[in-house]
NUSE-605363 format. One record per residue (C-alpha): residue number from 1; x, y, z. Coordinates in steps of 0.2 Angstrom, whole numbers. Example, Ala and Ser with C-alpha at 12.3 -4.5 7.8 and 13.67 -1.06 7.14 Angstrom:
// NUSE-605363
site seq:1	xx:62	yy:-22	zz:39 .
site seq:2	xx:68	yy:-5	zz:36 .
This chain:
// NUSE-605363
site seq:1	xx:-24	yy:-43	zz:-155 .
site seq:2	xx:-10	yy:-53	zz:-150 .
site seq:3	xx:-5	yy:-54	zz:-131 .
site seq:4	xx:10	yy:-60	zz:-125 .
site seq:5	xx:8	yy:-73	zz:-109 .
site seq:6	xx:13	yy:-75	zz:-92 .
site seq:7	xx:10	yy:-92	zz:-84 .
site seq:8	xx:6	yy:-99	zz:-66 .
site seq:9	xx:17	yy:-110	zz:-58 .
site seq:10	xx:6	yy:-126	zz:-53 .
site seq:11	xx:3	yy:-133	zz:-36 .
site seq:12	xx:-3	yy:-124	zz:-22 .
site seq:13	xx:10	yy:-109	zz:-24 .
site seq:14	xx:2	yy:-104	zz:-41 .
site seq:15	xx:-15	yy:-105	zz:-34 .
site seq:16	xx:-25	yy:-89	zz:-35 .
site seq:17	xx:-42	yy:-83	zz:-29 .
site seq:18	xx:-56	yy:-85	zz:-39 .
site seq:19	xx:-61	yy:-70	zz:-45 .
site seq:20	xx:-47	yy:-58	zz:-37 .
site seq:21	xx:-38	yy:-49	zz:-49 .
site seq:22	xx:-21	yy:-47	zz:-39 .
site seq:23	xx:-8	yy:-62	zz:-44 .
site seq:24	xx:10	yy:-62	zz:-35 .
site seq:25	xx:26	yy:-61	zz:-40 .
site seq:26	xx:30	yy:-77	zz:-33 .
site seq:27	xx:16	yy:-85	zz:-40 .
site seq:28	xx:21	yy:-86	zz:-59 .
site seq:29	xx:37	yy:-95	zz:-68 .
site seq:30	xx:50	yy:-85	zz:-75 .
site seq:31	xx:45	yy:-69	zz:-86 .
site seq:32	xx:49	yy:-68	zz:-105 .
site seq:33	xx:60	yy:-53	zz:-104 .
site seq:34	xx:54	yy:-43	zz:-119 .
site seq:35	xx:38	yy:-39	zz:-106 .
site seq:36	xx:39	yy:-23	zz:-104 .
site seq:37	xx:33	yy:-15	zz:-87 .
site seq:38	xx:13	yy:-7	zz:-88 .
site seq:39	xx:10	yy:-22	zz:-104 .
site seq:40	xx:-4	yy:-29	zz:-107 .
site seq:41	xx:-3	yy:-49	zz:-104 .
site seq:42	xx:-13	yy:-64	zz:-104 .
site seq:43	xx:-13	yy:-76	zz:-88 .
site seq:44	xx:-11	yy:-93	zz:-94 .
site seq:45	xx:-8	yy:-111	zz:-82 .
site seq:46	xx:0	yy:-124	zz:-84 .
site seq:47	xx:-8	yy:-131	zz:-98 .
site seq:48	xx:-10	yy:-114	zz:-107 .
site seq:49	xx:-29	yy:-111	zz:-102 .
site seq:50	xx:-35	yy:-92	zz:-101 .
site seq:51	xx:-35	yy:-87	zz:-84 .
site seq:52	xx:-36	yy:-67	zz:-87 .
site seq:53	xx:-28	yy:-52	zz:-94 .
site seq:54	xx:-21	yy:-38	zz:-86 .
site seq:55	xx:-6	yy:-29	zz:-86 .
site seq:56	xx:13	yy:-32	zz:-79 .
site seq:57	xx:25	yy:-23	zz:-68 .
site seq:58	xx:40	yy:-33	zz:-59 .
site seq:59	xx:44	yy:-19	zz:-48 .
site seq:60	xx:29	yy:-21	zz:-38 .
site seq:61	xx:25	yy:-36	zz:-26 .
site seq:62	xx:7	yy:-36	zz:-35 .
site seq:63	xx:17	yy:-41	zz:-52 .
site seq:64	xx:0	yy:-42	zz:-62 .
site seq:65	xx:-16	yy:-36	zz:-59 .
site seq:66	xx:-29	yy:-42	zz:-71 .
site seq:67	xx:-41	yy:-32	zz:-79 .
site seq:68	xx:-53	yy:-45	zz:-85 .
site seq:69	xx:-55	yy:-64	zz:-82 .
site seq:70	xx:-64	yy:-65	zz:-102 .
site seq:71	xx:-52	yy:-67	zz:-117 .
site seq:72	xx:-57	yy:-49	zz:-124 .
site seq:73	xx:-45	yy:-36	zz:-131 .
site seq:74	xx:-41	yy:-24	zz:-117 .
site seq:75	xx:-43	yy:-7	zz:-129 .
site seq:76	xx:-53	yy:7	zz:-130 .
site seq:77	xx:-68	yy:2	zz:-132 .
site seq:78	xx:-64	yy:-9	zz:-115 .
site seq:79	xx:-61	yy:8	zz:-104 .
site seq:80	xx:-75	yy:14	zz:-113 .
site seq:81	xx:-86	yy:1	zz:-107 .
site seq:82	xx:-79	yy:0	zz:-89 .
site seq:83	xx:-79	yy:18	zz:-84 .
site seq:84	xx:-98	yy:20	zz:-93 .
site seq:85	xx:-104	yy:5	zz:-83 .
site seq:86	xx:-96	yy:13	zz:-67 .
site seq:87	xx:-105	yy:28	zz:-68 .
site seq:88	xx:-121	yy:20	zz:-73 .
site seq:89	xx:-120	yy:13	zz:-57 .
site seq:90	xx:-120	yy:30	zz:-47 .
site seq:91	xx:-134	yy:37	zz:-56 .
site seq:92	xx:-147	yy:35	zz:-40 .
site seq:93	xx:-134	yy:46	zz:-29 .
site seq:94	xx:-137	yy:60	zz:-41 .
site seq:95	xx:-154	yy:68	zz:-30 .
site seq:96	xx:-145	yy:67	zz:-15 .
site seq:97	xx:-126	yy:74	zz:-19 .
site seq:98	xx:-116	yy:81	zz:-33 .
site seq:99	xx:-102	yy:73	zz:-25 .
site seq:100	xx:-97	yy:53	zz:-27 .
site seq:101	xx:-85	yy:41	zz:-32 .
site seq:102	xx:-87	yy:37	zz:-51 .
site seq:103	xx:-70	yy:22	zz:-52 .
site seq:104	xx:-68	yy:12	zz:-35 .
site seq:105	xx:-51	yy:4	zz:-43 .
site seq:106	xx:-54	yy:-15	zz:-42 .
site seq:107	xx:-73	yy:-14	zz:-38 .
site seq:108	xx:-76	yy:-7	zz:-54 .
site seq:109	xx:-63	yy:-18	zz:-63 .
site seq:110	xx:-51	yy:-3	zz:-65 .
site seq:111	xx:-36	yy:-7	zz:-52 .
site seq:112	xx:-26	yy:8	zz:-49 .
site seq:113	xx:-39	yy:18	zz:-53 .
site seq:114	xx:-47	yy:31	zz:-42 .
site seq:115	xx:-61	yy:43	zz:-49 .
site seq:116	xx:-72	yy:57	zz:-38 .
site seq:117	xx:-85	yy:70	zz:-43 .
site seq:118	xx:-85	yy:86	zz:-35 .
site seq:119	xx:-99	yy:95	zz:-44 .
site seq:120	xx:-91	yy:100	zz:-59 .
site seq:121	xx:-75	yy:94	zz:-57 .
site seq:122	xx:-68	yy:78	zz:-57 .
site seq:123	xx:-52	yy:73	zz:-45 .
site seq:124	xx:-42	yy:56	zz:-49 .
site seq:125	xx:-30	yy:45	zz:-45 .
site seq:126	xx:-17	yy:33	zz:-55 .
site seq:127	xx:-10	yy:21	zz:-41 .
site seq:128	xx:0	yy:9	zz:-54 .
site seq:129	xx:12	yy:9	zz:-67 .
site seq:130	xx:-1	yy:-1	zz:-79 .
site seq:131	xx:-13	yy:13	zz:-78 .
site seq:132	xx:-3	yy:24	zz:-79 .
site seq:133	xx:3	yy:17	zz:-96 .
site seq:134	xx:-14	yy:21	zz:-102 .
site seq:135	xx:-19	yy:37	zz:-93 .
site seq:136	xx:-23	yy:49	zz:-109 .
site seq:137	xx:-34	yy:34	zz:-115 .
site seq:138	xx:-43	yy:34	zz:-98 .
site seq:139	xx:-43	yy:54	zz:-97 .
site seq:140	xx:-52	yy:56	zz:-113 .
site seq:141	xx:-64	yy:44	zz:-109 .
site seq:142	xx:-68	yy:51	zz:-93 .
site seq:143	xx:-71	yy:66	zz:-101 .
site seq:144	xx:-82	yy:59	zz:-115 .
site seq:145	xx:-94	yy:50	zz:-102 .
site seq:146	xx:-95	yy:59	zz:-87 .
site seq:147	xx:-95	yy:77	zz:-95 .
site seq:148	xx:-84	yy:86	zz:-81 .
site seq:149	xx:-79	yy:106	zz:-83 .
site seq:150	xx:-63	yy:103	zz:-76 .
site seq:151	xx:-50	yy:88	zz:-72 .
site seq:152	xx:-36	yy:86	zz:-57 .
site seq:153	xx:-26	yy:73	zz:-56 .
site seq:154	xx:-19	yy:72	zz:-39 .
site seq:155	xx:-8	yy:55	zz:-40 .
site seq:156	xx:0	yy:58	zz:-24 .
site seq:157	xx:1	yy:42	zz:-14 .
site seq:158	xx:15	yy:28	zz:-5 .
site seq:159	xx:10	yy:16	zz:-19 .
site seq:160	xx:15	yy:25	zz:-33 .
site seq:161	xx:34	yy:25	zz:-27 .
site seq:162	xx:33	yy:6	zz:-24 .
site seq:163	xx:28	yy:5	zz:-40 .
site seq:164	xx:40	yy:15	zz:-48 .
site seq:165	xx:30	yy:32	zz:-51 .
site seq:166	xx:34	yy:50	zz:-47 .
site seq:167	xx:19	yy:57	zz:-40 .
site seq:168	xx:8	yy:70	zz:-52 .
site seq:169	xx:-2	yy:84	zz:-45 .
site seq:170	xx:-8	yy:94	zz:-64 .
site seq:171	xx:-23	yy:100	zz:-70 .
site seq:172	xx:-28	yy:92	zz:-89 .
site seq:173	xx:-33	yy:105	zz:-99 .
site seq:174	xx:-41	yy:122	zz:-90 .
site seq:175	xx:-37	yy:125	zz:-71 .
site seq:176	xx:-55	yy:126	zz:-61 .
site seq:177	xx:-57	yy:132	zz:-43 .
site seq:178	xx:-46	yy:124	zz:-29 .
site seq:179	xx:-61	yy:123	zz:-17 .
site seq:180	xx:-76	yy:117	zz:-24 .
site seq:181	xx:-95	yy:119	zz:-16 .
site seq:182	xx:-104	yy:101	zz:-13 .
site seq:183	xx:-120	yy:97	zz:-9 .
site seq:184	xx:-123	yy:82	zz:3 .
site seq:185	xx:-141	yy:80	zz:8 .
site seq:186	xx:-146	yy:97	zz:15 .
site seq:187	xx:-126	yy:102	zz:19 .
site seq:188	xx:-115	yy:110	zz:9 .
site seq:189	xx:-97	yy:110	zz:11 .
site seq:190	xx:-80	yy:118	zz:2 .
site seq:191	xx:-70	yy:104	zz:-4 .
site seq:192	xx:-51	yy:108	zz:-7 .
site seq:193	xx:-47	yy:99	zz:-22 .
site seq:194	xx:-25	yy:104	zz:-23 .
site seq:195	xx:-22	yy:103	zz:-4 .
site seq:196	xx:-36	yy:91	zz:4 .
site seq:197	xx:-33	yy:72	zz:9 .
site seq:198	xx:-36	yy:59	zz:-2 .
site seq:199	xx:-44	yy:66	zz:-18 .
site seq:200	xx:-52	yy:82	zz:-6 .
site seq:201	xx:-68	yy:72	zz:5 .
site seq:202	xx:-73	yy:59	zz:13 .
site seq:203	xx:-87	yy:53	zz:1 .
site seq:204	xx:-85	yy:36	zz:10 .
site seq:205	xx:-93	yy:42	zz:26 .
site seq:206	xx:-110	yy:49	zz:17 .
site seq:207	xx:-120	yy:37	zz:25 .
site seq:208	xx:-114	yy:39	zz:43 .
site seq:209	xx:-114	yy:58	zz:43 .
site seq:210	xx:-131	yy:56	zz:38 .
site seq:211	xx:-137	yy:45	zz:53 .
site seq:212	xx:-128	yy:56	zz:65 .
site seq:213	xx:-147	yy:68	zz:59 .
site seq:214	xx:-159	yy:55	zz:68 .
site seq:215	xx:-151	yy:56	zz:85 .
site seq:216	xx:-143	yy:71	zz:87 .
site seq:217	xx:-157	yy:85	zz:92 .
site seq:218	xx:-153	yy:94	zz:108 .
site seq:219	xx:-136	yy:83	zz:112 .
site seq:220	xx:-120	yy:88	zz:114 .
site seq:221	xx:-106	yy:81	zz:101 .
site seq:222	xx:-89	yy:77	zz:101 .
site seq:223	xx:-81	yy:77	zz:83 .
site seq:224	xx:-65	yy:69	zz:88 .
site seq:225	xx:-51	yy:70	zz:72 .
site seq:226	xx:-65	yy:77	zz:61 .
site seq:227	xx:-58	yy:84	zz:47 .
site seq:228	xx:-67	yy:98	zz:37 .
site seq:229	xx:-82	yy:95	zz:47 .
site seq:230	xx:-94	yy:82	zz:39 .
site seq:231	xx:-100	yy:75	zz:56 .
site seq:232	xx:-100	yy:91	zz:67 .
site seq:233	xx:-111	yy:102	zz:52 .
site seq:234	xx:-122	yy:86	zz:49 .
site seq:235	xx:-126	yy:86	zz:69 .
site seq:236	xx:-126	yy:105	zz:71 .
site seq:237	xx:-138	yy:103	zz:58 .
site seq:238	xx:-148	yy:92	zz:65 .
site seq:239	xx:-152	yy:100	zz:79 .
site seq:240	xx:-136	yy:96	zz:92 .
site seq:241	xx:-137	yy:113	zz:103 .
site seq:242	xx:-118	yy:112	zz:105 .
site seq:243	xx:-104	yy:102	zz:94 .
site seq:244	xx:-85	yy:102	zz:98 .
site seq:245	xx:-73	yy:97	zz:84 .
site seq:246	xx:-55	yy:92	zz:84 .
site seq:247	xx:-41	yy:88	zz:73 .
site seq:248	xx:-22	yy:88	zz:76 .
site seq:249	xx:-20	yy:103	zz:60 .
site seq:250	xx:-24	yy:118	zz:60 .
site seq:251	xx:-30	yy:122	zz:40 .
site seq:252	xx:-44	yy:108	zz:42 .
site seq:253	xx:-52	yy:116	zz:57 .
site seq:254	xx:-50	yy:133	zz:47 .
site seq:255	xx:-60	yy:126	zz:33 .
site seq:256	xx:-73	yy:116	zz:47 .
site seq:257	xx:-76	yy:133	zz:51 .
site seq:258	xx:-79	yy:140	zz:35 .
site seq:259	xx:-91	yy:125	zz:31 .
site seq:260	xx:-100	yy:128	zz:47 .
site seq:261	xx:-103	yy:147	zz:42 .
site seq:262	xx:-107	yy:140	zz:25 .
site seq:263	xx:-123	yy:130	zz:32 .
site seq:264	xx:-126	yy:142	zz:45 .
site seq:265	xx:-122	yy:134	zz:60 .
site seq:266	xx:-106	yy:143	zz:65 .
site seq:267	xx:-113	yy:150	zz:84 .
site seq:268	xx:-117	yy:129	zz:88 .
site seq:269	xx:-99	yy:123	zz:82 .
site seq:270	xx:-82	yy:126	zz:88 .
site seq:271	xx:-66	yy:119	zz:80 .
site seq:272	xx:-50	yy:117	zz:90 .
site seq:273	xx:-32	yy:109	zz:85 .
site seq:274	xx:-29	yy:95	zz:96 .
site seq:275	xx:-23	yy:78	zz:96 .
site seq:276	xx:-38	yy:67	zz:102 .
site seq:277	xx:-28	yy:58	zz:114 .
site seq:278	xx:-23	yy:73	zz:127 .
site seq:279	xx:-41	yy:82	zz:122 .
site seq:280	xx:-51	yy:65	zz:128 .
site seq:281	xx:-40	yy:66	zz:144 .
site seq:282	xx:-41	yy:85	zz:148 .
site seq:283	xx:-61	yy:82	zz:146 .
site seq:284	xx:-63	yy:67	zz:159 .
site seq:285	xx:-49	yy:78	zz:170 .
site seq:286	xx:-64	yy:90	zz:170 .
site seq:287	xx:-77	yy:80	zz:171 .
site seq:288	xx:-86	yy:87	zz:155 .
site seq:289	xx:-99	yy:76	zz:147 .
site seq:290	xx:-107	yy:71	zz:130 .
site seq:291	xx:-121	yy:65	zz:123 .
site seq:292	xx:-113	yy:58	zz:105 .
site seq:293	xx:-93	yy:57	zz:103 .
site seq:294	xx:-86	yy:53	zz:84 .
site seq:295	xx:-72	yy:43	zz:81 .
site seq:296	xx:-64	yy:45	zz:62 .
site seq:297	xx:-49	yy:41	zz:65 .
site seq:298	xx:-37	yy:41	zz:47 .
site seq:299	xx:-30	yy:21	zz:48 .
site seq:300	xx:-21	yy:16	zz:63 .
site seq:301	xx:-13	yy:3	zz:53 .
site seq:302	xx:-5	yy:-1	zz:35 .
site seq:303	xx:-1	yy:-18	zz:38 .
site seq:304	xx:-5	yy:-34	zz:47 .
site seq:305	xx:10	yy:-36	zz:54 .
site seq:306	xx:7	yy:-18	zz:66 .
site seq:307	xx:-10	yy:-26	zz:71 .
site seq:308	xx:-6	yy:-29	zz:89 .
site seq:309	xx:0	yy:-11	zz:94 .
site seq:310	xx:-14	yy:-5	zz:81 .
site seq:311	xx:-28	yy:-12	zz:95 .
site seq:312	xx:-19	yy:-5	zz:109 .
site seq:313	xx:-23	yy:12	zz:101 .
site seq:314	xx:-40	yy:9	zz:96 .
site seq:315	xx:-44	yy:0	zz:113 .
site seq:316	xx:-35	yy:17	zz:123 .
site seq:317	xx:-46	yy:28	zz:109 .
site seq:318	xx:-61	yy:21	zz:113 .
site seq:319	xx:-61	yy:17	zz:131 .
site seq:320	xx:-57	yy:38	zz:134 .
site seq:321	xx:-71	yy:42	zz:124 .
site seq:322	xx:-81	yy:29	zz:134 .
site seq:323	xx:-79	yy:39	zz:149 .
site seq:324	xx:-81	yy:56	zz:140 .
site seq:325	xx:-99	yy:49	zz:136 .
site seq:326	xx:-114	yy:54	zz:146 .
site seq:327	xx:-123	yy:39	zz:152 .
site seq:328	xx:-133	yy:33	zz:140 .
site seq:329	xx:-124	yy:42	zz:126 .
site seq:330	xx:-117	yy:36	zz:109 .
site seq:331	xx:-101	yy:33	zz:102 .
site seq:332	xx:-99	yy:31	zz:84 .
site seq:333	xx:-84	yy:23	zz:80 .
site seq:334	xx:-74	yy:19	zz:64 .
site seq:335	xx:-58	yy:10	zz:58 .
site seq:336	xx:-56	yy:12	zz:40 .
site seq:337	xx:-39	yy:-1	zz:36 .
site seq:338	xx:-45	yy:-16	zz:30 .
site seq:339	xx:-30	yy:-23	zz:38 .
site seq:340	xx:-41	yy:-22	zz:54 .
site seq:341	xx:-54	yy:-36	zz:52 .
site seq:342	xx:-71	yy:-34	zz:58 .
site seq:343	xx:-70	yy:-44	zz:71 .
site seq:344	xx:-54	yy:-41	zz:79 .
site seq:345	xx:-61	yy:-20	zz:80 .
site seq:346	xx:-76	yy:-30	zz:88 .
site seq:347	xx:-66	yy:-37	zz:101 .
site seq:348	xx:-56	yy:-19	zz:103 .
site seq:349	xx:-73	yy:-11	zz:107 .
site seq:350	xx:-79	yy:-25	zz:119 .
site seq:351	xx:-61	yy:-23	zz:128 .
site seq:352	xx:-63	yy:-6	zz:127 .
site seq:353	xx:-80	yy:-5	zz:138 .
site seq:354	xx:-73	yy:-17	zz:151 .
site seq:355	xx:-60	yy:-6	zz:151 .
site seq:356	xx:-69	yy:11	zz:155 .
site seq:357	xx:-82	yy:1	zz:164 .
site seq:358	xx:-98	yy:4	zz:153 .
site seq:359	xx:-110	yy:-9	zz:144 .
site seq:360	xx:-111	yy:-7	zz:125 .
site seq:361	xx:-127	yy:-12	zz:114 .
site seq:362	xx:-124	yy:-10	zz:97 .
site seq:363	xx:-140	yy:1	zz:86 .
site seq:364	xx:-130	yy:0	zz:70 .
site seq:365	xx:-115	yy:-7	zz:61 .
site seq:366	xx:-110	yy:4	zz:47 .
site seq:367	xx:-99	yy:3	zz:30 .
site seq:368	xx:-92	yy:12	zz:17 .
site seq:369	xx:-106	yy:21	zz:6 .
site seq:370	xx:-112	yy:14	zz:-10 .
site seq:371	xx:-99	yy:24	zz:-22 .
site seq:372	xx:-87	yy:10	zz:-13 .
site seq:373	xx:-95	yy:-5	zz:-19 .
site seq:374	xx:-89	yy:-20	zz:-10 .
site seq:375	xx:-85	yy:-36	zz:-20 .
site seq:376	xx:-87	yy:-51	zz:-14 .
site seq:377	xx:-72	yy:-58	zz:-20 .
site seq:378	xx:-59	yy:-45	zz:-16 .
site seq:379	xx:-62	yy:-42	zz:2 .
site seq:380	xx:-49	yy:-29	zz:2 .
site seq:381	xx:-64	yy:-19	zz:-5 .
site seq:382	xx:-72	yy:-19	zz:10 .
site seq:383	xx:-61	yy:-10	zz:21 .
site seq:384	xx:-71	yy:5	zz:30 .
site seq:385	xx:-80	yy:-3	zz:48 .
site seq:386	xx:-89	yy:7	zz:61 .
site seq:387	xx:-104	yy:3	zz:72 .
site seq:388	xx:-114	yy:16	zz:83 .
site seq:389	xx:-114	yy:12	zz:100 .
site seq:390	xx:-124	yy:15	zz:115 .
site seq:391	xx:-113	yy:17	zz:131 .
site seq:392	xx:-122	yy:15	zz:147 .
site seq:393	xx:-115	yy:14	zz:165 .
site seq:394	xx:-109	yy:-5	zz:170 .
site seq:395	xx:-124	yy:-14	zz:177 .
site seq:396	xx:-123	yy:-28	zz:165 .
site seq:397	xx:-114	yy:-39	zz:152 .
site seq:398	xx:-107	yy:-29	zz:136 .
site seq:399	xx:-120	yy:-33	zz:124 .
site seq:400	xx:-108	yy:-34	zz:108 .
């Protein structure tokens, strides 16, 4: 098959990553204009050499996004491959959930590309004009491999408009349930497929709801912006005698409370609608302690350049929750926006316990779960950060 080309400009503005698959507008020479946007292309230099293949669209910043660094047709038999090779890397979550990310997007060499299991159904996302160009191709192959009952697609997202897409909420072929029963370890939980965040769950958090069953027997929890309840269940059903949970709309805490029920710990959790800010302040008015306190907050931050005032929140966040803690009491905290490096939400904690006047040791640093691969050469990939924390009363230096 014949591809037409695209071709860097030379010198350091033409330069790209080694191995990242994102190329800038900027960063090529002038476009024969018979490229359509969502084509295929081929990524030459200067002297014509191969670079990769991927496909075009000028309305976006991200002008190319390649699909592959080999010289191979980009055709069926190429989704094929890639979404069968995805899923064959989740098979080991299978004993533990019915509920994971088959297509991280870029991870999995399918940018613009989002894919999650919910037991029987399968909820994805088309982010780009490119994929979107071959979304019945990548439907039926979905179908083909990972077998689902039913299919949602829920392309609802910011990027689709800079990319020059209307957003699509539709079911292909027969309409399944809206909420759909998972299994995560021992909990189960109603996921709304139509109305919920993202594609429904957090299936990234998996392995940090999990840790929350080792340490919280006979503790008191806060569950601060939590959702549809993945921490507070895990910890009520760990053992916590008494778990709090809060976030700022109403709907989520009505389905907490349902999930709760679901896994038979309704009389150890309650959910209240509250912004996390005035509920961490009415809690040290009172002088109310916990044992644990969860910080999942959705991303402070879409780009670098809100950084600065990003910290301040985390920093105001963290430090309330500090002094809502019990001494001696744990504080698990996340930032997922890989706009916020690791070590800059490092230094946010460690200003944090000066701050609130605690000492901080770190018992574990925590990222996304293993349906979120992270690659090496696409640091974007790795964009979820938390670490579990224990706060103790200032006696020393913060250990962090």
């Amino acid at each position: 098959m014949k591809y037409k080309t695209i071709k860097l400009r030379s010198g350091r503005l033409g330069k790209i990553r080694p191995g990242h698959p994102w190329v800038y507008k900027n960063q090529f020479l002038k476009v024969d204009p018979s490229i359509k946007p969502g084509e295929i292309i081929s990524l030459v230099d200067t002297g014509d050499k191969f670079i990769g293949r991927g496909y075009y669209n000028p309305r976006s910043e991200i002008s190319i996004r390649l699909l592959s660094f080999k010289d191979e047709p980009i055709d069926e038999a190429f989704f094929r491959n890639r979404i069968a090779e995805a899923a064959e890397k989740r098979k080991a979550l299978r004993p533990i959930t019915d509920a994971y990310r088959i297509i991280f997007s870029e991870a999995d060499g399918l940018p613009g590309l989002i894919a999650d299991i919910y037991r029987d159904t399968l909820v994805f996302q088309v982010l780009t004009f490119g994929m979107e160009k071959v979304k019945p191709l990548i439907v039926e192959n979905l179908r083909a491999i990972i077998k689902p009952k039913f299919i949602y697609e829920k392309s609802r997202s910011p990027f689709r408009k800079l990319e020059g897409l209307k957003d699509v909420l539709m079911w292909w072929g027969e309409g399944g349930l809206t909420s759909v029963e998972i299994l995560e370890g021992k909990a189960k939980f109603l996921v709304d497929i139509e109305h919920g965040h993202k594609t429904g769950f957090y299936l990234d958090q998996r392995r940090s709801r999990a840790a929350l069953d080792n340490i919280s027997k006979d503790k008191k929890v806060l569950d601060l912006f939590c959702y549809t309840g993945g921490f507070s269940v895990h910890a009520a059903m760990a053992g916590a005698r008494k778990v709090r949970g809060v976030d700022i709309k109403e709907e989520w805490c009505e389905l907490a409370r349902r999930n709760a029920a679901l896994n038979g710990v309704a009389d150890k959790i309650g959910f209240i609608k509250g912004d996390a800010f005035p509920v961490l302040k009415a809690i040290r008015d009172s002088g109310e302690k916990f044992d644990i306190i969860v910080i999942d907050p959705p991303s402070f931050l879409k780009t670098r350049e809100s950084l600065k005032s990003a910290s301040k929140g985390y920093k105001e966040l963290n430090e309330a929750a500090m002094k809502a803690l019990s001494d001696d009491g744990i504080l698990a905290t996340f930032s997922c926006s890989y706009n916020m490096p690791n070590d800059i939400f490092a230094q946010v904690l460690k200003d944090a316990a000066r701050g609130a006047g605690k000492n901080i040791t770190i018992l574990k640093r925590c990222h996304q779960a293993e349906d979120h691969p992270i690659v090496r050469a696409i640091p974007e990939t790795g964009y979820l950060k938390g670490y579990f924390l224990r706060v103790k009363d200032e006696d020393a230096k913060v250990d962090a």
